[in-house]
C-alpha positions in Angstrom: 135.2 -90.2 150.0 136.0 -87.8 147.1 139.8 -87.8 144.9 140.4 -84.5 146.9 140.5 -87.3 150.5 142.3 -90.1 148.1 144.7 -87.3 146.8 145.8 -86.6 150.4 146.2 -90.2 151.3 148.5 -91.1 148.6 150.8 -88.1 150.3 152.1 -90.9 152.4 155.0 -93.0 152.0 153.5 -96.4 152.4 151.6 -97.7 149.9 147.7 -98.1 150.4 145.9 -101.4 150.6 142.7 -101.7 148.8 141.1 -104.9 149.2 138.3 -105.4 146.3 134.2 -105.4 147.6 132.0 -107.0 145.5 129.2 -106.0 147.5 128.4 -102.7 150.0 128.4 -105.6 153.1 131.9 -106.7 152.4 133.1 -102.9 152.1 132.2 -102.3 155.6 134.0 -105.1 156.6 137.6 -103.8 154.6 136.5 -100.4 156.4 135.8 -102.2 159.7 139.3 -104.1 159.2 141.3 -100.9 158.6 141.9 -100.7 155.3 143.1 -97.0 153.4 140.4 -97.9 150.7 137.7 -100.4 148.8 138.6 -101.5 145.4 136.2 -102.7 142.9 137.0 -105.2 140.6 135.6 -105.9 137.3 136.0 -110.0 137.6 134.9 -109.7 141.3 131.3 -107.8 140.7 131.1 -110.7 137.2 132.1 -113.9 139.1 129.9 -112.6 142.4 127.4 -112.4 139.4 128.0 -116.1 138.0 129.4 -114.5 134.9 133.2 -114.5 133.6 135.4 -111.5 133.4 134.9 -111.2 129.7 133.4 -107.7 129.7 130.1 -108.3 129.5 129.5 -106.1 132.3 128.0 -102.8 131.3 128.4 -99.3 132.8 124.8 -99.4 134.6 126.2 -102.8 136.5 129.0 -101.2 137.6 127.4 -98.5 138.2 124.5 -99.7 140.3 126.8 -101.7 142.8 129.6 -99.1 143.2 127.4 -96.2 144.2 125.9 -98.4 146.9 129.6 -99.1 147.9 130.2 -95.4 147.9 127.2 -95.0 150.2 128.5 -97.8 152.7 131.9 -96.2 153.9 133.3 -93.5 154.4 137.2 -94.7 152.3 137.8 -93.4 149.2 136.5 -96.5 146.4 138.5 -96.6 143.3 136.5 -98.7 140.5 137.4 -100.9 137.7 136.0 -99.5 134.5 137.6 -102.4 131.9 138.3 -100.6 128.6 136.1 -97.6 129.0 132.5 -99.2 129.2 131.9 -97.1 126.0 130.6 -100.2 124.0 126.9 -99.2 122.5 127.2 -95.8 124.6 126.3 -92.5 122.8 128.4 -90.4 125.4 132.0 -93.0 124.8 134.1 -92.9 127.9 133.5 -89.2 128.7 130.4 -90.3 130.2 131.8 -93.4 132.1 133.4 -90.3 133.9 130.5 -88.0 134.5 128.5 -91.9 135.8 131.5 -92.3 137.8 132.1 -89.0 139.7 128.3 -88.8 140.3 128.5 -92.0 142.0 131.0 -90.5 144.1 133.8 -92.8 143.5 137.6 -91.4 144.1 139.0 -92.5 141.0 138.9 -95.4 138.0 141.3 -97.6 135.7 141.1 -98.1 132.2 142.8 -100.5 130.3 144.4 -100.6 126.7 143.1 -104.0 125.9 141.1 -104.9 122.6 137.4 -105.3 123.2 135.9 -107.6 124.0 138.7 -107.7 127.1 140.3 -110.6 128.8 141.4 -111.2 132.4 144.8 -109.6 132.4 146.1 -112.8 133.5 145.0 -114.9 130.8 146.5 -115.6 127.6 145.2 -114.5 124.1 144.6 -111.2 125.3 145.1 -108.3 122.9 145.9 -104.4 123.5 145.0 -101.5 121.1 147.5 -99.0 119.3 148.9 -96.8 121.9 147.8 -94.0 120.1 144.3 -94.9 120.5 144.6 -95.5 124.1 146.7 -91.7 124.3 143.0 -90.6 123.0 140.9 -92.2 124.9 142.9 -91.1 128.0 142.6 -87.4 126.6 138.5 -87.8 126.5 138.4 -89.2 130.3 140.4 -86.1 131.3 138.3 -84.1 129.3 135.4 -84.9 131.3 137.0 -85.1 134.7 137.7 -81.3 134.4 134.0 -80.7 133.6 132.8 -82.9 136.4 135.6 -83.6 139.7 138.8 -82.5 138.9 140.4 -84.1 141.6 138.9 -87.6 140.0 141.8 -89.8 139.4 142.5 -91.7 136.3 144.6 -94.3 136.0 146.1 -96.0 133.4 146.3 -99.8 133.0 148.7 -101.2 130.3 148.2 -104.9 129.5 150.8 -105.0 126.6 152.9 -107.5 129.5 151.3 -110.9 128.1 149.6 -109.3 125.1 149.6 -111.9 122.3 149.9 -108.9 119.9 153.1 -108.1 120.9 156.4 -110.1 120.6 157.0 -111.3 124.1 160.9 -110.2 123.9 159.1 -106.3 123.8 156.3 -107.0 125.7 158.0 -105.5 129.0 159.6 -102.5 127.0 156.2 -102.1 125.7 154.6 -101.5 128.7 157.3 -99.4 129.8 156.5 -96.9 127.1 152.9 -97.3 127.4 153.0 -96.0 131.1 155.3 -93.1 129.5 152.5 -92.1 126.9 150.0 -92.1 129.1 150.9 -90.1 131.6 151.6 -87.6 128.5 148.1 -88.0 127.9 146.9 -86.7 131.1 146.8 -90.0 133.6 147.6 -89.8 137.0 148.9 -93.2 137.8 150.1 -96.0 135.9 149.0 -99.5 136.3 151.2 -101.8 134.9 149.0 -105.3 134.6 150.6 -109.0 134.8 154.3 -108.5 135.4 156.0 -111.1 136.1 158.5 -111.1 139.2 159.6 -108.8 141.5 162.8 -107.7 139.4 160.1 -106.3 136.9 158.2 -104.8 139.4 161.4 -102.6 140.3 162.3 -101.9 137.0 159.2 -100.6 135.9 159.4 -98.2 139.3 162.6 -97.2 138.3 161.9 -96.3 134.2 158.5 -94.6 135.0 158.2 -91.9 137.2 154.8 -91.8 138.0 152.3 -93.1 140.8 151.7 -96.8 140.3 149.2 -99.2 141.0 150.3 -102.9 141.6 147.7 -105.9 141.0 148.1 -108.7 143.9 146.3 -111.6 142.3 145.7 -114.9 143.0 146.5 -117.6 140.3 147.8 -115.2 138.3 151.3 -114.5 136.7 152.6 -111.6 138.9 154.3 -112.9 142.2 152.4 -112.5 145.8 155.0 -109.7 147.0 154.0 -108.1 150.5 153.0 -104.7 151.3 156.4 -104.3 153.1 157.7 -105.1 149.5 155.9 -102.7 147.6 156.7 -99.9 149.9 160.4 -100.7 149.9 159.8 -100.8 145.6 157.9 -97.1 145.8 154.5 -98.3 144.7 151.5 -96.5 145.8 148.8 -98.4 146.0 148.1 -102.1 146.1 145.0 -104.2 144.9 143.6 -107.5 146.5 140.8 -107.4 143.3 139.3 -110.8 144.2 140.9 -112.4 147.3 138.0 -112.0 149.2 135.5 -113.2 146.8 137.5 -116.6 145.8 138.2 -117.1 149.9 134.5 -116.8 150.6 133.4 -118.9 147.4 136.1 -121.7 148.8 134.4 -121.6 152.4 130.7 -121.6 150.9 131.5 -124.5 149.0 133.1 -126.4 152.3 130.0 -125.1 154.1 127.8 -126.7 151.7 129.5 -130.1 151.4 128.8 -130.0 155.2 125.5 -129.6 155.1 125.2 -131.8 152.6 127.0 -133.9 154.8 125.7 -134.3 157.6 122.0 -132.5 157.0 122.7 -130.0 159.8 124.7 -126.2 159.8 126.2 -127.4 163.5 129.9 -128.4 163.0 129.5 -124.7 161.0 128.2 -122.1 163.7 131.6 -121.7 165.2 133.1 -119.7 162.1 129.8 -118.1 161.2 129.7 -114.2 161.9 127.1 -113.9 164.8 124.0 -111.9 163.8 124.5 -109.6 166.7 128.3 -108.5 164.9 126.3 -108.1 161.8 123.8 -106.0 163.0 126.9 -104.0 165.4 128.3 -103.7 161.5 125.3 -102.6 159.9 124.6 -100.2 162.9 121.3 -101.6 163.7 119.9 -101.9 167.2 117.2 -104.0 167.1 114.3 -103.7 169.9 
């Protein structure tokens, strides 16, 4: 579903809820579920990967899984796209873009961070001059007019956290972040790592601008509710790995049975039944 469809959607007064897919099976199920939209999450597709969110993950491996994503439902998918995925490109983050749209995804974030990036949760992370960030911003939209206009960009400010940034200024910081980059042509802000709900309302109320709020386990943010972000005027919410970490807890108690007792039996009754799957994957076997 195009950025014209996600356009529409964020029309609506309640915030939408895009859990994050690491895979085109787990996108059906969100759809299946009822969800507005898939997310896909940079540390999601790594971990599912057995690598780290450290940005080692290149355009073509984003790339490759969100266009079978696309493919798999019919919700608008917005993807991560860390700080650009320019790193050893010859076409910087205008072609991340062009890749993007072609994969039909509804929209990407980008974030200010240094690279190599850091989970936005994690400490030691860095973020670049605003300025640069302002330019980079200018280059995506660049390339969104030549190739979907209605492509959404959005901007992701890590400066809450960022060890380059005295923590007393770190909230103002990301305040005027959000500010000069929707002067450079974003479409919604995403405002990564704050830290309670009294800075989740003040950020609503100092940038006037769609926002994108990050619920994260582990993290440093709060678990608010959807019914909290929708009385706060956010616009969409993120569930980036929640379904990845629940499923890697359950395979891990699914193999300590197994191990356990050398048979799947006291597991069966919380397996998905190969004749959902198939009901799922619309296959009607003879």
């Amino acid at each position: 579903m195009s950025g014209t469809a996600l356009r529409r959607l964020l029309k609506r007064k309640k915030p939408l809820l895009m859990p994050g897919a690491y895979n085109p099976f787990v996108a059906k199920l969100i759809e299946q579920a009822g969800f507005d939209g898939v997310y896909i999450s940079g540390a999601g597709l790594a971990n599912s990967m057995g690598l780290a969110d450290d940005g080692t993950l290149t355009r073509n491996d984003f790339t490759y899984f969100a266009e079978r994503i696309v493919r798999a439902v019919r919700l608008p998918v917005i993807c991560d796209a860390d700080t650009g995925l320019d790193s050893g490109t010859k076409d910087g983050v205008s072609g991340t873009v062009k890749a993007y749209i072609r994969c039909g995804l509804a929209g990407l974030h980008v974030e200010d961070q240094i690279y190599p990036k850091r989970c936005g949760h994690l400490s030691g992370k860095e973020v670049v001059a605003r300025e640069a960030m302002q330019e980079k911003i200018r280059r995506m939209c660049r390339a969104r007019s030549r190739y979907g206009k209605d492509f959404l960009i959005i901007a992701r400010t890590d400066a809450r956290g960022a060890s380059n940034i005295k923590e007393s200024s770190q909230f103002q910081e990301c305040i005027e972040r959000g500010r000069a980059y929707l002067e450079a042509g974003a479409d919604m802000i995403f405002p990564e790592s704050l830290q309670s709900f009294a800075e989740f309302r003040k950020y609503r109320a100092r940038v006037e601008a769609p926002l994108l709020a990050n619920m994260t386990e582990f993290g440093r943010s709060p678990m608010l509710t959807a019914r909290q972000f929708e009385s706060l005027g956010y616009n969409i919410v993120i569930f980036p790995v929640s379904l990845f970490r629940h499923a890697a807890g359950r395979t891990f108690e699914a193999l300590q049975s197994l191990r356990r007792h050398g048979s799947q039996k006291k597991l069966t009754a919380r397996m998905m039944r190969r004749e959902s799957i198939n009901s799922l994957l619309d296959y009607k076997p003879d």
